[in-house]
C-alpha positions in Angstrom: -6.6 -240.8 10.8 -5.0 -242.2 13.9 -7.3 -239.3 15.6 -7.9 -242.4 18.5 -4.1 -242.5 19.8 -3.9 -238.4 19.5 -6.9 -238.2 21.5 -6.2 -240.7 24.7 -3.1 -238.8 25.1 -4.9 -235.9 26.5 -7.2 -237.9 27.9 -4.7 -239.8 30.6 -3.5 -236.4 31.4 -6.2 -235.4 33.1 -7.1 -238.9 34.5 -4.1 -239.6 36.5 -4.5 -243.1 37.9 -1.2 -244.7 37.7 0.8 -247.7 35.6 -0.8 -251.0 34.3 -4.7 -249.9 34.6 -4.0 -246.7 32.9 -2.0 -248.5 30.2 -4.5 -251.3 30.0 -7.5 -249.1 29.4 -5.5 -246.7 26.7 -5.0 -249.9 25.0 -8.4 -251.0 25.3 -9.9 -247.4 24.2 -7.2 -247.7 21.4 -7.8 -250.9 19.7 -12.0 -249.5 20.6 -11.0 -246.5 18.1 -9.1 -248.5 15.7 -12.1 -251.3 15.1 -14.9 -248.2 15.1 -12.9 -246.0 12.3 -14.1 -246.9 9.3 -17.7 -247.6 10.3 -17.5 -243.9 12.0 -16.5 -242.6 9.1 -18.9 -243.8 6.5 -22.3 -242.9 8.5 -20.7 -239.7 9.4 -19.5 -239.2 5.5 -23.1 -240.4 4.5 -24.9 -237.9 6.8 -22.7 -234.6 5.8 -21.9 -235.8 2.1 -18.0 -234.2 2.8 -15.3 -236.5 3.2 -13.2 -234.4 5.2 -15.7 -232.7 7.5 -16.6 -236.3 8.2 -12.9 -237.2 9.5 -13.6 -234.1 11.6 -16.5 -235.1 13.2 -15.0 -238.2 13.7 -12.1 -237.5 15.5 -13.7 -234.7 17.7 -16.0 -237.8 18.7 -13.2 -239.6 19.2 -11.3 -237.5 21.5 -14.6 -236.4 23.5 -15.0 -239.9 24.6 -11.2 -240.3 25.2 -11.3 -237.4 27.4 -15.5 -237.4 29.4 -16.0 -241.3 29.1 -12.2 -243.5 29.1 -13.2 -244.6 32.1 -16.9 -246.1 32.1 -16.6 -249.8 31.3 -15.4 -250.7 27.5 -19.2 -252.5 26.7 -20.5 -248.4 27.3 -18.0 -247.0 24.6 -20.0 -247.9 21.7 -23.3 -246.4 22.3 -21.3 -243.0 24.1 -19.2 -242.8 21.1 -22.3 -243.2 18.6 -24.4 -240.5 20.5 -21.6 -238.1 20.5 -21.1 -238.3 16.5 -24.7 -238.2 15.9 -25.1 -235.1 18.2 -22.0 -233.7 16.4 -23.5 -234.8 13.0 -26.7 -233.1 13.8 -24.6 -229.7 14.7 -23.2 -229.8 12.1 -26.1 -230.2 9.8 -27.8 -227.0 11.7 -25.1 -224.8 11.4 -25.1 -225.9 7.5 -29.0 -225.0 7.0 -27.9 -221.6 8.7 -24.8 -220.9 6.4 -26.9 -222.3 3.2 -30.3 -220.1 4.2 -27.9 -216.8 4.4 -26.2 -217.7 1.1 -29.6 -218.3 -0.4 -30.5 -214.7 0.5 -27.1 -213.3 -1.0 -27.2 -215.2 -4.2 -29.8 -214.2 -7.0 -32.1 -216.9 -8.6 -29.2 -220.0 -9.2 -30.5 -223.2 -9.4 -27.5 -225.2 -9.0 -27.5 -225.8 -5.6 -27.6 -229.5 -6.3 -24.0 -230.7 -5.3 -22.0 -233.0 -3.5 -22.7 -236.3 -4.3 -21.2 -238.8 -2.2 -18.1 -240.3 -2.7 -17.1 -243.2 -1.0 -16.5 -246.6 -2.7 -16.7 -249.4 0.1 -13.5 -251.6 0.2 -14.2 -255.1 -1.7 -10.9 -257.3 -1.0 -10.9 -260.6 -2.4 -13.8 -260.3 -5.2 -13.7 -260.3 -9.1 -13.5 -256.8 -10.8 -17.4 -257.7 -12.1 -18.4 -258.3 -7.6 -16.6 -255.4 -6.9 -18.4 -253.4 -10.0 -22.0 -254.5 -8.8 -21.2 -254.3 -5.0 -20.1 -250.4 -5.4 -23.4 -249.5 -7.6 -25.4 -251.1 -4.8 -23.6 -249.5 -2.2 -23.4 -246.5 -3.9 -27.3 -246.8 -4.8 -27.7 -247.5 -0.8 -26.2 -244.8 0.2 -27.7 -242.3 -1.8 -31.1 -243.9 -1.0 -30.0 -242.6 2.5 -29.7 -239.3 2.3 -32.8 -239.2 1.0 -34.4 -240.6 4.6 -35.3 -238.6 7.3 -32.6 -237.9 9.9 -33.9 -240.0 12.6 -34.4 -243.1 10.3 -30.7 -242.8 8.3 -29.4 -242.9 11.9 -31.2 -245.8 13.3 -30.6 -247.5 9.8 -26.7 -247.0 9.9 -26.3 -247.8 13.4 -28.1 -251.2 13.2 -26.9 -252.6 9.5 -23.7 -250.8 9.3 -22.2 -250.6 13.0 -24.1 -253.7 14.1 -25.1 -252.4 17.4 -28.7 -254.0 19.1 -31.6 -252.0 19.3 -30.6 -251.0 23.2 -27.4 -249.9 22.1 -28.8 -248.3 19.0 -31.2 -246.9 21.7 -28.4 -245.4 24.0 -26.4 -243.8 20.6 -29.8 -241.6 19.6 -31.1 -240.8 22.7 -34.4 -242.5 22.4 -36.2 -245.3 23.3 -36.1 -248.9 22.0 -39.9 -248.6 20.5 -38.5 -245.4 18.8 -35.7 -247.2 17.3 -37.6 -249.8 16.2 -40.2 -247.8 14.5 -37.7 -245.7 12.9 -35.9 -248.9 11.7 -38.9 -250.1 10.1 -39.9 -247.3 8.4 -36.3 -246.5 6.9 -36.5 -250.5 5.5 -39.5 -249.9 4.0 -38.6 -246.8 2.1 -35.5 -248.4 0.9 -37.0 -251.4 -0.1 -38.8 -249.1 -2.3 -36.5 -247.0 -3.8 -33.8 -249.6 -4.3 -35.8 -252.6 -5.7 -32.7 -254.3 -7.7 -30.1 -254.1 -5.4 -32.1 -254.8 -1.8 -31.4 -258.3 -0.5 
């Protein structure tokens, strides 16, 4: 995608402190955006089921941190960056129940409005084609177990198992509290615990 270098660019336009600190923090902010990517890009892929609407929501997360938050301190990036996608996510997914109520009205009786279904196979260097077989059915079962789980839960899910971030920073990304986090946490464990059975560790 490279949206992260595309995206600092602009940013150190506007934020005209000169040589080695400006250089050191685009580097910093760049080597952020490369290590965030692919995380990004699967919740943001699992939440819109559209591989290249994701990439968008992505990058336009990318490049509103590069330009509004470059300069807080790099330990603040993650949670920022993980707020913005989610508030973009969740934008996007209004303007979607908008567009699909209007072409409910136009359209006459269809029931095919089942579609979509996500398409992302994780990457599994290193493991036997049988591992790699078994780890894609559980991660595709995962990740179709998610759509399935309220908004709030999906998000706190992803961020904690997926980006790794604590339950402040979690916290900080959704714009809620810790207890919050934590309840929604639970109960998106306990529904997948159910639906997945097999494949749960």
């Amino acid at each position: 995608m490279n949206a992260y270098a595309a995206s600092f660019a602009v940013s150190s336009k506007a934020d005209d402190r000169t040589g080695v600190d400006t250089l050191q923090r685009e580097k910093r902010l760049n080597r952020f955006f490369a290590d965030v990517e692919k995380r990004a890009l699967r919740i943001a892929e699992i939440s819109v089921r559209d591989r290249d609407e994701a990439l968008d929501l992505v990058q336009d997360a990318m490049i509103k941190l590069a330009r509004n938050y470059s300069g807080r301190p790099p330990d603040e990036w993650a949670p920022l960056f993980y707020r913005i996608l989610q508030n973009r996510i969740r934008d996007w997914q209004r303007r979607q129940m908008i567009r699909n109520r209007v072409m409910v009205f136009f359209r006459r009786g269809t029931d095919d409005d089942e579609r979509d279904p996500i398409a992302a196979a994780p990457d599994l260097a290193g493991r036997t084609p049988d591992e790699q077989l078994q780890s894609r059915e559980a991660m595709q079962s995962l990740e179709h177990a998610l759509t399935g789980l309220p908004g709030r839960q999906r998000e706190a899910f992803m961020l904690r198992t997926f980006e790794g971030l604590d339950v402040a920073g979690t916290a900080a990304a959704m714009g809620c509290s810790a207890g919050s986090v934590k309840t929604h946490y639970s109960r998106a464990i306990h529904s997948l615990r159910e639906t997945l059975g097999e494949h749960w560790q």
